[in-house]
TORKOL-4160 file (C-alpha; in steps of 0.2 Angstrom, whole numbers, padded with zeros to 4 digits, m for minus):
400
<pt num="1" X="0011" Y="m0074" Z="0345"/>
<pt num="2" X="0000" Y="m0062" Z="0337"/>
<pt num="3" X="m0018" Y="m0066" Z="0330"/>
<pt num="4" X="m0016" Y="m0057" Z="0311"/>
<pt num="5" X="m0001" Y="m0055" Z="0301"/>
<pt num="6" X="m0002" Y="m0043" Z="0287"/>
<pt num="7" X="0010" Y="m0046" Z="0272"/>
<pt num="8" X="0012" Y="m0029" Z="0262"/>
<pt num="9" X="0008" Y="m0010" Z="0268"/>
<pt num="10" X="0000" Y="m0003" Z="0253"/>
<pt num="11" X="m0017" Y="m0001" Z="0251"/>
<pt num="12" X="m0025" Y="m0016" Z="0251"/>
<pt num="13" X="m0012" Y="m0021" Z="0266"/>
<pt num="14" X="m0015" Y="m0004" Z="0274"/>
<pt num="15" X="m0035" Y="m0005" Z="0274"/>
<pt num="16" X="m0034" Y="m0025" Z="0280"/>
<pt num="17" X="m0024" Y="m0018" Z="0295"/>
<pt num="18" X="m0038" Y="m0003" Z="0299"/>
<pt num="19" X="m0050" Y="m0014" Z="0298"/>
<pt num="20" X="m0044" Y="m0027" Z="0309"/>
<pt num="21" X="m0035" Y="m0017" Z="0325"/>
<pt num="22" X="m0053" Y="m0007" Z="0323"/>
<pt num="23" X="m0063" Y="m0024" Z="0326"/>
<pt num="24" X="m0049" Y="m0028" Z="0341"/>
<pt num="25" X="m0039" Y="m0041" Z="0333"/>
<pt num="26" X="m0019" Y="m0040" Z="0338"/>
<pt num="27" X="m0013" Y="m0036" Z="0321"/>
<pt num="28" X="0004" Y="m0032" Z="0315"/>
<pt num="29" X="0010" Y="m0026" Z="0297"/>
<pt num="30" X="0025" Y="m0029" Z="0287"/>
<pt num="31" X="0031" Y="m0018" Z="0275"/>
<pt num="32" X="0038" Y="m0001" Z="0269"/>
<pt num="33" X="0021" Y="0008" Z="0266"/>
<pt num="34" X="0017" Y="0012" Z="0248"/>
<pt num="35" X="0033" Y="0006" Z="0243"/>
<pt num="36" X="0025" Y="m0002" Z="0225"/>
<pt num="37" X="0017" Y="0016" Z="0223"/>
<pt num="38" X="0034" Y="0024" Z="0226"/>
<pt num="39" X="0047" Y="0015" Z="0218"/>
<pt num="40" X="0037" Y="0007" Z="0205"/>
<pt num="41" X="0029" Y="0017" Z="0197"/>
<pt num="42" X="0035" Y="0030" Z="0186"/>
<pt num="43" X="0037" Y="0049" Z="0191"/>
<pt num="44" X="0025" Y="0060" Z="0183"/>
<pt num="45" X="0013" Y="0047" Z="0183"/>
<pt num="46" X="m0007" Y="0049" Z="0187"/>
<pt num="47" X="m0017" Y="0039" Z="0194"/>
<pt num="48" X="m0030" Y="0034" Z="0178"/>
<pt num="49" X="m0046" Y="0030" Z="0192"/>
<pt num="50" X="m0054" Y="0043" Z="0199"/>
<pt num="51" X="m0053" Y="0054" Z="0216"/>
<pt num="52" X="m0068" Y="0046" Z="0220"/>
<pt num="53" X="m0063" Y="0029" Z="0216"/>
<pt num="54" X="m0044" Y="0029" Z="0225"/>
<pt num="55" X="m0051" Y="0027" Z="0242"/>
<pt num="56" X="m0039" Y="0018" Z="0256"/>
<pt num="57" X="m0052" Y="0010" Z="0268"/>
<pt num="58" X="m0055" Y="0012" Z="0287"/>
<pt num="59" X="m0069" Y="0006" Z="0297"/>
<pt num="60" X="m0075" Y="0023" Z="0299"/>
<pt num="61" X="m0076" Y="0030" Z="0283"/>
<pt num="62" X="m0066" Y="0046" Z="0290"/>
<pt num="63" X="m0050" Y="0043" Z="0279"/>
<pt num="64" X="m0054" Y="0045" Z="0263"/>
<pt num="65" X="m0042" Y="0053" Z="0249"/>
<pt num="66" X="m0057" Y="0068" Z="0249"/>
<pt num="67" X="m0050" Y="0070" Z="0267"/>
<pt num="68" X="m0032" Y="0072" Z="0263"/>
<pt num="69" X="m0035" Y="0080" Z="0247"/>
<pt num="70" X="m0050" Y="0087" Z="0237"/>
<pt num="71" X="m0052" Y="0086" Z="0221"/>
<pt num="72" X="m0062" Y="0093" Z="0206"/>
<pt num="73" X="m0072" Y="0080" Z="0196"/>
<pt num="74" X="m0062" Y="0072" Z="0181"/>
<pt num="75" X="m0046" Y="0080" Z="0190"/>
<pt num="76" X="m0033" Y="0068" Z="0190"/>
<pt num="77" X="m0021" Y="0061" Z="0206"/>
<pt num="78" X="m0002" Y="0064" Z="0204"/>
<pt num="79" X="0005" Y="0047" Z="0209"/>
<pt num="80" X="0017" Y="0057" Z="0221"/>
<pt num="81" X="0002" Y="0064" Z="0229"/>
<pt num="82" X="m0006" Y="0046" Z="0230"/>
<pt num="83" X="0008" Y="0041" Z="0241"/>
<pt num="84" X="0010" Y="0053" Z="0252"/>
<pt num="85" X="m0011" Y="0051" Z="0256"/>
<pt num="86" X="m0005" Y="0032" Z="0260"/>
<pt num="87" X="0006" Y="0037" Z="0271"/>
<pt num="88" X="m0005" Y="0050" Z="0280"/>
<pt num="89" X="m0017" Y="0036" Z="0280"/>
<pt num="90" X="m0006" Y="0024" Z="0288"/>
<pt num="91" X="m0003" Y="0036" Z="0302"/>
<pt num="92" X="m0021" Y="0039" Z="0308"/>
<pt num="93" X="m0025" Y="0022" Z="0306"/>
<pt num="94" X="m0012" Y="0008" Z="0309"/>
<pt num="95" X="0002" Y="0019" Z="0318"/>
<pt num="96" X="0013" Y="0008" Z="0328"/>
<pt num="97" X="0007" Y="m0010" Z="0320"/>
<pt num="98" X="0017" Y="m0007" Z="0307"/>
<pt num="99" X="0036" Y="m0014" Z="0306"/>
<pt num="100" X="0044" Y="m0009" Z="0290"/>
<pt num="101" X="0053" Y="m0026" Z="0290"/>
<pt num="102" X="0050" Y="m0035" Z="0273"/>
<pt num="103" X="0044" Y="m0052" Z="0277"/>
<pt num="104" X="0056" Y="m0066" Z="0266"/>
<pt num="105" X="0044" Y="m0083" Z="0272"/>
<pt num="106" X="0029" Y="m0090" Z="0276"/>
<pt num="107" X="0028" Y="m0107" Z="0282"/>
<pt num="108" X="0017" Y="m0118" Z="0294"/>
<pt num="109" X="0020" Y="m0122" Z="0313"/>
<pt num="110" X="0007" Y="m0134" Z="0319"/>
<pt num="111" X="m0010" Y="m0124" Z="0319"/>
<pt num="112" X="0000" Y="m0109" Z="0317"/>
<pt num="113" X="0009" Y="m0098" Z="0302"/>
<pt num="114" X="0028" Y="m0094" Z="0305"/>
<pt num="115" X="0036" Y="m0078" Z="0297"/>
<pt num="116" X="0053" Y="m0075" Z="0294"/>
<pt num="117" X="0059" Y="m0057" Z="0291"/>
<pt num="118" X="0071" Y="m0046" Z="0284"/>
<pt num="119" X="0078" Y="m0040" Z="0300"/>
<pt num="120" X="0081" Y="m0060" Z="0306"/>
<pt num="121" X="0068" Y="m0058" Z="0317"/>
<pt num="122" X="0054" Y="m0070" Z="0315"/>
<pt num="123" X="0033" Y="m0071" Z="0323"/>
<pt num="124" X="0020" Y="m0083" Z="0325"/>
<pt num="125" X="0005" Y="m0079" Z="0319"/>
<pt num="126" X="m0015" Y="m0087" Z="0319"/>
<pt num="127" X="m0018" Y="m0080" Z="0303"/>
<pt num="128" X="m0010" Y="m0071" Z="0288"/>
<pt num="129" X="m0017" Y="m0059" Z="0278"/>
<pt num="130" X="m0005" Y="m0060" Z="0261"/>
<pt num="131" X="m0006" Y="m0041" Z="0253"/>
<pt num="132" X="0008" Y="m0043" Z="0240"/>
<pt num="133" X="0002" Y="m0033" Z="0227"/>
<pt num="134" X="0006" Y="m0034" Z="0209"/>
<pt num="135" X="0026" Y="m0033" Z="0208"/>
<pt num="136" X="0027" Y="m0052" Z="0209"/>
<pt num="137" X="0016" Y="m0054" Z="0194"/>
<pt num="138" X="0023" Y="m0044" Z="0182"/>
<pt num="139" X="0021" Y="m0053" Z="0166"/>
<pt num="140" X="0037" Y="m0053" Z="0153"/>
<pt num="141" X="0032" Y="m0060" Z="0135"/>
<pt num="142" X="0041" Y="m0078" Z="0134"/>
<pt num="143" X="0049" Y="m0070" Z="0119"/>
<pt num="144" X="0059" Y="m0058" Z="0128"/>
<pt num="145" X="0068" Y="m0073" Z="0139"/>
<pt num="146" X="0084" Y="m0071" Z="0131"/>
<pt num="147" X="0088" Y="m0054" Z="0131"/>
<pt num="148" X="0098" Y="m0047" Z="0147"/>
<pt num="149" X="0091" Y="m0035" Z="0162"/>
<pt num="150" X="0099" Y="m0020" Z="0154"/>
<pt num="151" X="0091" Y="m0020" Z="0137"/>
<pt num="152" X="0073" Y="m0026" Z="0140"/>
<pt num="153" X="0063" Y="m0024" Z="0157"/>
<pt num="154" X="0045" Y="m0021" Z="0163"/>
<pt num="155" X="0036" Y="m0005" Z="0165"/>
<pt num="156" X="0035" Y="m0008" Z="0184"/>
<pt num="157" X="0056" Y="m0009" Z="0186"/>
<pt num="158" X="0055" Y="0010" Z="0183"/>
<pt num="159" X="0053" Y="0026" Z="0193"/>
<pt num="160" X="0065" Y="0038" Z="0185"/>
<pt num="161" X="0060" Y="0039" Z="0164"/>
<pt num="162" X="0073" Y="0051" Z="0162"/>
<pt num="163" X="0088" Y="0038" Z="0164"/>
<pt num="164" X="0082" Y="0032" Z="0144"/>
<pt num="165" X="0086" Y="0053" Z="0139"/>
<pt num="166" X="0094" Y="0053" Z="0123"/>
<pt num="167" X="0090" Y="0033" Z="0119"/>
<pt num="168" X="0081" Y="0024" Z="0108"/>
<pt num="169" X="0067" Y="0016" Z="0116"/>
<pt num="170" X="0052" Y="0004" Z="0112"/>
<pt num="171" X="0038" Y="0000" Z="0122"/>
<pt num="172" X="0025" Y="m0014" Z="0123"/>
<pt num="173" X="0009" Y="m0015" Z="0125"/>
<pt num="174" X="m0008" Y="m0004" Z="0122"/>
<pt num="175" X="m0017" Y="m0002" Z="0139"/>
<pt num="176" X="m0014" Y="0014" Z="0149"/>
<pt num="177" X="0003" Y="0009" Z="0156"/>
<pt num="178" X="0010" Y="0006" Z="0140"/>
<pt num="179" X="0005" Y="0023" Z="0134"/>
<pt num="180" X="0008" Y="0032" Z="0149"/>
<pt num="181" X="0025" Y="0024" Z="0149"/>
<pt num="182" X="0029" Y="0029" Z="0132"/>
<pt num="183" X="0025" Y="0048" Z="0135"/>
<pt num="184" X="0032" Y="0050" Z="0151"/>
<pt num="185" X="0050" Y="0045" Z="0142"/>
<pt num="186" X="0047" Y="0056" Z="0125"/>
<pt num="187" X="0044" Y="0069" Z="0138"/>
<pt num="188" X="0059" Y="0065" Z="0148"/>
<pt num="189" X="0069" Y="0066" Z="0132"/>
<pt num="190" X="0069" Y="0047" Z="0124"/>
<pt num="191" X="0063" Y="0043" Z="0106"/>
<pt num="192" X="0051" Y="0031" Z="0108"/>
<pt num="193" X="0043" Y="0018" Z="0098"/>
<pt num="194" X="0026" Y="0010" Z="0105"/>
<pt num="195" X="0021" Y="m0008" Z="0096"/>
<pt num="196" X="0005" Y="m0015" Z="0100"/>
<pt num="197" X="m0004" Y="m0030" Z="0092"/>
<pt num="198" X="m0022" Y="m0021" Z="0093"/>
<pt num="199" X="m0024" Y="m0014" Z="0076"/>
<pt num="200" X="m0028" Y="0003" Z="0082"/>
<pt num="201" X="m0028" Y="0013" Z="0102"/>
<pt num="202" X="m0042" Y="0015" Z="0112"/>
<pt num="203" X="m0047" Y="0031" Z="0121"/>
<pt num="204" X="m0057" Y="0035" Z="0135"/>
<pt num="205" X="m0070" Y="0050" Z="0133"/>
<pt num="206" X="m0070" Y="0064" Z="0142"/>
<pt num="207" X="m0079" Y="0064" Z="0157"/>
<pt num="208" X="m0094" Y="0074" Z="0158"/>
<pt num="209" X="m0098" Y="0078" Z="0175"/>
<pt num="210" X="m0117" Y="0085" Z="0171"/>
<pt num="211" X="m0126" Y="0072" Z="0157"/>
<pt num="212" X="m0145" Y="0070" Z="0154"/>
<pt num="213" X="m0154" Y="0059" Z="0160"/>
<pt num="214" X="m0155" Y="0046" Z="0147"/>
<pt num="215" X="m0137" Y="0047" Z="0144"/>
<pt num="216" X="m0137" Y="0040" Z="0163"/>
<pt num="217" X="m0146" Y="0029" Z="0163"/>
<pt num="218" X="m0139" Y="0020" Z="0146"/>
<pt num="219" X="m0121" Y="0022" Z="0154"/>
<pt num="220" X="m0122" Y="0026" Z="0171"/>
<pt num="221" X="m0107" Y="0029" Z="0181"/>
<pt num="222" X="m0096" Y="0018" Z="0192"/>
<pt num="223" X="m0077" Y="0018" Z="0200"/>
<pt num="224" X="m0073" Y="0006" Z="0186"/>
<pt num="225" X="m0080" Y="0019" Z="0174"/>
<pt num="226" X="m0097" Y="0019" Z="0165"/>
<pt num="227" X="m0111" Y="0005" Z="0158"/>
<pt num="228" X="m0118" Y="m0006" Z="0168"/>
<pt num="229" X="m0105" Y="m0021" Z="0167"/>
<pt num="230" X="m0096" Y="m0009" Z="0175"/>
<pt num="231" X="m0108" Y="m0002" Z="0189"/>
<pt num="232" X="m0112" Y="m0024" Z="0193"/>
<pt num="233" X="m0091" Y="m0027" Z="0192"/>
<pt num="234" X="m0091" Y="m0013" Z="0206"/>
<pt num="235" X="m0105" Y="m0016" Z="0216"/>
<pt num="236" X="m0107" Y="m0033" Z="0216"/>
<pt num="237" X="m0091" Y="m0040" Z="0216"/>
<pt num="238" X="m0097" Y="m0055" Z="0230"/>
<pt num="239" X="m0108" Y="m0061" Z="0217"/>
<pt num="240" X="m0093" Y="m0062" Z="0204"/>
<pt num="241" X="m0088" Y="m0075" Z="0215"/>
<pt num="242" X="m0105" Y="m0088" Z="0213"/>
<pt num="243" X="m0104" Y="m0088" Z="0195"/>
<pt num="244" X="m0098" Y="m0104" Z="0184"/>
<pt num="245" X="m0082" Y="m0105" Z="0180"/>
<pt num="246" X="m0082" Y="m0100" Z="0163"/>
<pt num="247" X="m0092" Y="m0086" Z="0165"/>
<pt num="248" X="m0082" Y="m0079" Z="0181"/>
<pt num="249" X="m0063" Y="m0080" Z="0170"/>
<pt num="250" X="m0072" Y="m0072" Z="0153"/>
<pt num="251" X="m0077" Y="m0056" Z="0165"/>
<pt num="252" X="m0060" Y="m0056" Z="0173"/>
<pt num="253" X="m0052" Y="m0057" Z="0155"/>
<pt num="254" X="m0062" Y="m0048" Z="0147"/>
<pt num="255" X="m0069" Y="m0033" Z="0157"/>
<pt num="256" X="m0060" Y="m0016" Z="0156"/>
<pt num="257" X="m0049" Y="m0017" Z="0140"/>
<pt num="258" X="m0035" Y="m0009" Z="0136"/>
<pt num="259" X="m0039" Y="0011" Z="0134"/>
<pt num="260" X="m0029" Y="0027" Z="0136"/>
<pt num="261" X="m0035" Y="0041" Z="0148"/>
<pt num="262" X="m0043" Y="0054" Z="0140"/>
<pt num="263" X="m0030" Y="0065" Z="0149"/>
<pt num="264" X="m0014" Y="0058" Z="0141"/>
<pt num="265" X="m0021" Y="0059" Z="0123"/>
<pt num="266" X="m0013" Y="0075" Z="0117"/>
<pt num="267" X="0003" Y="0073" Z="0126"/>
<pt num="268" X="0005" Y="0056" Z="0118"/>
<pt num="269" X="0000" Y="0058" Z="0101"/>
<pt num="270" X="0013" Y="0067" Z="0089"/>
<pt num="271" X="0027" Y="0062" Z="0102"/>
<pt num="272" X="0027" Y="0044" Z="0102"/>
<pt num="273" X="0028" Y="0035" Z="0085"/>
<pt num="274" X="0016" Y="0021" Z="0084"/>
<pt num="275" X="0017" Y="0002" Z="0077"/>
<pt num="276" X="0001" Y="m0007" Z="0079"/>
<pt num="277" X="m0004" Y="m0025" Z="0072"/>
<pt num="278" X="0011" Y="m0031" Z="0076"/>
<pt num="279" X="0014" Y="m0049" Z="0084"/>
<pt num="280" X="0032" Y="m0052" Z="0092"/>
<pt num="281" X="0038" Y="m0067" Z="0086"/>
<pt num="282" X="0057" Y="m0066" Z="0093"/>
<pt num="283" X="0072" Y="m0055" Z="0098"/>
<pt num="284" X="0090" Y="m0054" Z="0098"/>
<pt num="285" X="0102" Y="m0045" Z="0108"/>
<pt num="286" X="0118" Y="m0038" Z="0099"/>
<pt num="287" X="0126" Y="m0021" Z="0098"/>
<pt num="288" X="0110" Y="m0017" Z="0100"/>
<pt num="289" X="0090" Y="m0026" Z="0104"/>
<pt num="290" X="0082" Y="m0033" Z="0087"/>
<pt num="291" X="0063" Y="m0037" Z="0090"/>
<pt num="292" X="0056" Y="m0048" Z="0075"/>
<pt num="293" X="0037" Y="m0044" Z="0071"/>
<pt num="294" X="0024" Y="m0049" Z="0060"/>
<pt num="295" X="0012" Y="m0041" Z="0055"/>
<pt num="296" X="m0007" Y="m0044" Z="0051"/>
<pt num="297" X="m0006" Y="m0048" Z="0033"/>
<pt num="298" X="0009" Y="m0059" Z="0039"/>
<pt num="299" X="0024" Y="m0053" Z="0033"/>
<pt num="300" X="0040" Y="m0051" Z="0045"/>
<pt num="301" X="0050" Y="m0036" Z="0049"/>
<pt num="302" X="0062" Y="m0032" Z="0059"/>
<pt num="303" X="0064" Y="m0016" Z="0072"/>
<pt num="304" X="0081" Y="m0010" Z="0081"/>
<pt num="305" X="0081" Y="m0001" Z="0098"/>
<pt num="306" X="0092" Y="0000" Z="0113"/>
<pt num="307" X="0081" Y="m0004" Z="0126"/>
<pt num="308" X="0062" Y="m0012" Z="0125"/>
<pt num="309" X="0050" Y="m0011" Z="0140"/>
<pt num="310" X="0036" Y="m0023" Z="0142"/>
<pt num="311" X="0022" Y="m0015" Z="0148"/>
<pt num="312" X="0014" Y="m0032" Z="0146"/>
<pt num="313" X="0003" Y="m0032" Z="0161"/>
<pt num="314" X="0002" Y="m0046" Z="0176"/>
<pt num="315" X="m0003" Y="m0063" Z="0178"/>
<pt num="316" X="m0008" Y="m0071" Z="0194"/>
<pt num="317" X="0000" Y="m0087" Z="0200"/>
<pt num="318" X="0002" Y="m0094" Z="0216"/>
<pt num="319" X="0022" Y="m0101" Z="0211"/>
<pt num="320" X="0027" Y="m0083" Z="0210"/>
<pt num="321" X="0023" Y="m0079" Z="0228"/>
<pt num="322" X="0039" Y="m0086" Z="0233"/>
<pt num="323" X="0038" Y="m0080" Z="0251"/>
<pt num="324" X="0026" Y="m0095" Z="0253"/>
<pt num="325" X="0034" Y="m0110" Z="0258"/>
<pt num="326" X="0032" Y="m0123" Z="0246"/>
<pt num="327" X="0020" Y="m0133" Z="0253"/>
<pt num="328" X="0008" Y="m0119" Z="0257"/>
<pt num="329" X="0012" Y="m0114" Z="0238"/>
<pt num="330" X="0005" Y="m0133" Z="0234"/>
<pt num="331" X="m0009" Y="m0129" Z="0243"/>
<pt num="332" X="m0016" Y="m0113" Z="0238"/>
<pt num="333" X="m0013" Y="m0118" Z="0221"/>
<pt num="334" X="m0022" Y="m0134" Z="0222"/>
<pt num="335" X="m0036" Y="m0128" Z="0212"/>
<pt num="336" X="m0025" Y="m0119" Z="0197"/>
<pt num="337" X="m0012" Y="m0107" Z="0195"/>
<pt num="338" X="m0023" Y="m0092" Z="0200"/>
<pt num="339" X="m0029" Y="m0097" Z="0218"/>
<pt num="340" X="m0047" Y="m0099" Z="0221"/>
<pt num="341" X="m0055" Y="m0088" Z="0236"/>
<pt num="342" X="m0069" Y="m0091" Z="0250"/>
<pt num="343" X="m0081" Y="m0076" Z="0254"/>
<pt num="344" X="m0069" Y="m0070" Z="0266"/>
<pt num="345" X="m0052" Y="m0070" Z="0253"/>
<pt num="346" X="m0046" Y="m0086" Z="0263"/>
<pt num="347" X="m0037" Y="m0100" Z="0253"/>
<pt num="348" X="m0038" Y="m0118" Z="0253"/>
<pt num="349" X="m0025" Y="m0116" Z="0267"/>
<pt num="350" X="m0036" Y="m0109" Z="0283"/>
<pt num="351" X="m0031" Y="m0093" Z="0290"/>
<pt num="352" X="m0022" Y="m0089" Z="0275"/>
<pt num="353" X="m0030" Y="m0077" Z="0266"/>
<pt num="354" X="m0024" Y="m0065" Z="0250"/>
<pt num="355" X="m0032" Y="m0048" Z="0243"/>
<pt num="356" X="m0029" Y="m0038" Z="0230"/>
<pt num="357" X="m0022" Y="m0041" Z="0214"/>
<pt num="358" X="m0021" Y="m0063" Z="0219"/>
<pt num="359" X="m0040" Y="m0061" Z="0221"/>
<pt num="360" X="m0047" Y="m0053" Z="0204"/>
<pt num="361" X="m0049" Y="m0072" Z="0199"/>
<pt num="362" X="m0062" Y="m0075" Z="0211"/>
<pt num="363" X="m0071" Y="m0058" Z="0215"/>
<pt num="364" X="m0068" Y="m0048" Z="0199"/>
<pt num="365" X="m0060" Y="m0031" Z="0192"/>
<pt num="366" X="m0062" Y="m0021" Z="0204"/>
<pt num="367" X="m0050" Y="m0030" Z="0215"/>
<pt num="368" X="m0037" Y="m0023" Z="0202"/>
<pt num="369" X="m0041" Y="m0006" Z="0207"/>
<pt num="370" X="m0040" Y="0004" Z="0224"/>
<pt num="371" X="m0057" Y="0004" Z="0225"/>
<pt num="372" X="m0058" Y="m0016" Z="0229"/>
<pt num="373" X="m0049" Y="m0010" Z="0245"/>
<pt num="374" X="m0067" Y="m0008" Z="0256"/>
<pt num="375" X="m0074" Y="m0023" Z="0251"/>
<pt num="376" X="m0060" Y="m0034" Z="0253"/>
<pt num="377" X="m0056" Y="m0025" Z="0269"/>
<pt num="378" X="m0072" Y="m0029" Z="0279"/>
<pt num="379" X="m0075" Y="m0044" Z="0272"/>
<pt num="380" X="m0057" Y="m0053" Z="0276"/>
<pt num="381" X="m0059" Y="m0044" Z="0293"/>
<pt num="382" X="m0076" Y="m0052" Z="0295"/>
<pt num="383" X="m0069" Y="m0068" Z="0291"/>
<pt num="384" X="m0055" Y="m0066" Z="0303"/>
<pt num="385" X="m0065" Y="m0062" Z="0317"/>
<pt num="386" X="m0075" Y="m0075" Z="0316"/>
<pt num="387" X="m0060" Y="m0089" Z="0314"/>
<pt num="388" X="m0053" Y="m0082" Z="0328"/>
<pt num="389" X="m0066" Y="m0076" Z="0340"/>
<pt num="390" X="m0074" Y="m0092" Z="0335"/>
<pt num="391" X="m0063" Y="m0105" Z="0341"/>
<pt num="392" X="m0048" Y="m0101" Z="0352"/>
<pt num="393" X="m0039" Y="m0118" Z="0345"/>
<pt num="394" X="m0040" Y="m0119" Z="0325"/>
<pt num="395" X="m0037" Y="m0135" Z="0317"/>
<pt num="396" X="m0020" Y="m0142" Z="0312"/>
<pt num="397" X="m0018" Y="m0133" Z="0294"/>
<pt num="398" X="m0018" Y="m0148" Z="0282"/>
<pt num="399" X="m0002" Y="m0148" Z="0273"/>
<pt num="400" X="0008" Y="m0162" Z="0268"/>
């Protein structure tokens, strides 16, 4: 038996387990490190946060990406380069706690959390740190449902862009991966068709590193980017979670828009042809994919392409973390489909606790980005620390 099981080695997992083997807890975690980051994410891609704000987290401060890498302001991260900065991360930090086996199930044993892994080995636990990231809540547009794997997929089943060379593809969405998406195939030697609903793309500006002084203070600066929604999203992201719950799900919907780096502009534009004010109403799938649209004045058109990618974004519910047992699923998911946190990341379900993605409902934006990692970090620790340090004999967890 071991007093913290971490689910998922890639940030947010790796910076959990820093955290708490540094504050003496016996931690193990599961997972191939950065595996998300490697496999799921397209090659050639970078990193759209800044240097500054792509941070893994260890209790020291010492392991930093400035430490395995500096960079010039405004410089963006090659995704390949992100990785390989997890990994040395991971080395300095959590060494032999890791075991690369994935873990399959989560269920309850009495006062204590069972794990079943890929290698048929299973562990007891006291706690459970769930760091699943955002694969499992990759959202597919419901009118997608009837076409096949090999014509429509989502931007994160993809690594390789050059696999669509020589294809007709079209791509969903507005935000950065969509855009990013759509270039990194033109460039890889697809034709490509973006369709978005937004009647028009946004950009981000071009970062100035030297501005006056009353440019900073109308837009100061943040890791979630400038103004001072921004600067409160990613300072205060504790407070995110006290406000009423209207008020909390408008800043998680609303804040941070779809936008395009200010890097990928040029590359994109001239290379990607462009459909936006279109509304998907339907598909088909033939000799080829059929995608019905309509448009703003609301007339209907029809578009042929080979493949489409939804680069559609991801949506956090608690049924889609299927490693969960289906009474723990019940229970973390007893306040909605999107589960509903304490101030130490710990569900309904005590001892189980989820970071990342699975908590932007509760504490924000920033918990979308790498630079939740800190905060999410020291406060699950301290909330570990004090379950288990606290009482050597936690109550029964309350499951049906």
């Amino acid at each position: 038996m071991i007093d913290v099981a971490i689910v998922g080695a890639g940030p947010y997992g790796l910076s959990a387990a820093a955290h708490a083997l540094g504050a003496g807890l016996d931690a193990r975690i599961f997972g191939k490190p950065m595996r998300a980051w490697e496999f799921h994410m397209p090659r050639g891609m970078l990193l759209k946060s800044e240097a500054a704000a792509s941070h893994l987290a260890d209790p020291g401060r010492r392991y930093g990406l400035d430490a395995f890498h500096r960079y010039a302001y405004g410089e963006p991260v090659p995704v390949e380069r992100f990785v390989a900065y997890g990994k040395w991360f991971r080395a300095r930090t959590v060494g032999q706690a890791l075991d690369e086996s994935e873990v399959t199930a989560v269920g309850a044993e009495g006062n204590l959390f069972a794990l079943t892994l890929s290698s048929g080995a299973s562990m007891l636990a006291r706690a459970v740190v769930l760091a699943v990231g955002h694969l499992p809540f990759a959202y597919r547009p419901c009118v997608l449902a009837g076409l096949p794997p090999e014509a429509a997929t989502h931007s994160c089943d993809h690594h390789e862009p050059a696999v669509f060379a020589g294809r007709d593809v079209t791509v969903l969405g507005a935000g950065q991966s969509a855009l990013e998406t759509a270039t990194l195939l033109a460039e890889a030697g697809a034709s490509v068709r973006l369709v978005a609903r937004a009647g028009a793309l946004a950009w981000n500006d071009v970062p100035q590193e030297r501005r006056s002084l009353p440019a900073r203070v109308r837009a100061p600066r943040s890791k979630l980017g400038g103004g001072w929604p921004s600067v409160a999203w990613s300072r205060l992201p504790g407070a995110i979670r006290h406000l009423p719950g209207a008020a909390r799900d408008h800043v998680v919907r609303t804040a941070l828009g779809p936008a395009g780096a200010w890097w990928l502009r040029d590359r994109f534009e001239g290379a990607v042809k462009v459909t936006l004010g279109a509304r998907l109403t339907g598909s088909e799938y033939g000799d080829g994919v059929r995608l019905h649209l309509r448009d703003l004045s609301g007339a209907a058109t029809t578009l042929e392409t080979e493949h489409v990618i939804a680069a559609t974004g991801y949506r956090v519910e608690v049924a889609r973390i299927t490693m969960l047992r289906e009474d723990l699923r019940r229970a973390v998911g007893s306040q909605g489909p999107a589960p509903r946190l304490s101030g130490t990341f710990e569900t309904p379900v005590p001892g189980l606790h989820l970071v990342g993605l699975a908590a932007a409902a509760t504490f924000g934006p920033s918990m979308r980005f790498v630079c939740g990692c800190d905060f999410a970090a020291r406060r699950v620790t301290r909330g570990l620390v004090r379950r288990l340090r606290g009482s050597r004999r936690a109550a029964k967890l309350p499951l049906s």
